[in-house]
C-alpha positions, 0 to 999 in steps of 0.5 A: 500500500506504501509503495503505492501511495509514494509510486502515485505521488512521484507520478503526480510530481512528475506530470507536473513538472511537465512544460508544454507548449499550446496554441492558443489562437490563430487570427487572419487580418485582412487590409484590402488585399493584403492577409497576416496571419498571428499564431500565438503559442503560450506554455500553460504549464508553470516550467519554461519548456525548453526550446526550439518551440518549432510553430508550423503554419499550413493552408488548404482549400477544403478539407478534402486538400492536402495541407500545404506549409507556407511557414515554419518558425524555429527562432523560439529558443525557451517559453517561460510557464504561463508565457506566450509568444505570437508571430505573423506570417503576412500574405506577400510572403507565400503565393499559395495564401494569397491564391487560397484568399482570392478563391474564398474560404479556407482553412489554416492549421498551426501547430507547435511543437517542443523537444520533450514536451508530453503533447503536440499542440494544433488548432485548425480554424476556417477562414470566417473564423478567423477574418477580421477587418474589411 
């Protein structure tokens, strides 16, 4: 029973220490004709998750595509617990946005990633979830 109860409770002190990283938001922001899209990535545990974060953005059409990446960031080298950190990927940048925008809704994935951490964080979002401005 001993054994048990210290066995569970080196477990629980153990998940805790866990960092992690998570994506918390993804916006697309339209200027005429011009798109940014901001990924923010936070680390909802209470210990800096070593780096490199790696944050992959990917487009497609429907879901029926393929998703296609336009960006990958590795420049993230720690995420303190409880901190986040965004980055913009703008539309001049890749062709294959600025070709899903003009043919209408779209969807865009970013997904965060970091050498030991216990899950891979992802979020998938349409392109009417996300649109703000004109």
């Amino acid at each position: 029973m001993r054994k048990t109860i210290v066995a569970a409770i080196v477990g629980a002190v153990c998940c805790a220490a866990y960092a992690d990283v998570s994506v918390e938001d993804v916006l697309a922001r339209r200027e005429g004709a011009d798109i940014n899209v901001r990924v923010t990535v936070n680390n909802p545990a209470r210990t800096t998750q070593k780096g490199p974060v790696k944050i992959t953005l990917s487009v497609r059409q429907t879901e029926a595509d393929k998703w296609q990446v336009i960006k990958t960031w590795t420049d993230i080298s720690k995420l303190a617990g409880g901190n986040r950190v965004s980055r913009d990927f703008f539309q001049a940048n890749h062709p294959v946005l600025r070709q899903l925008a003009e043919q209408g809704a779209f969807e865009i994935r970013a997904v965060a990633e970091a050498p030991g951490a216990p899950k891979v964080g992802e979020k998938v979002v349409s392109w009417k979830d996300t649109m703000k401005g004109k």
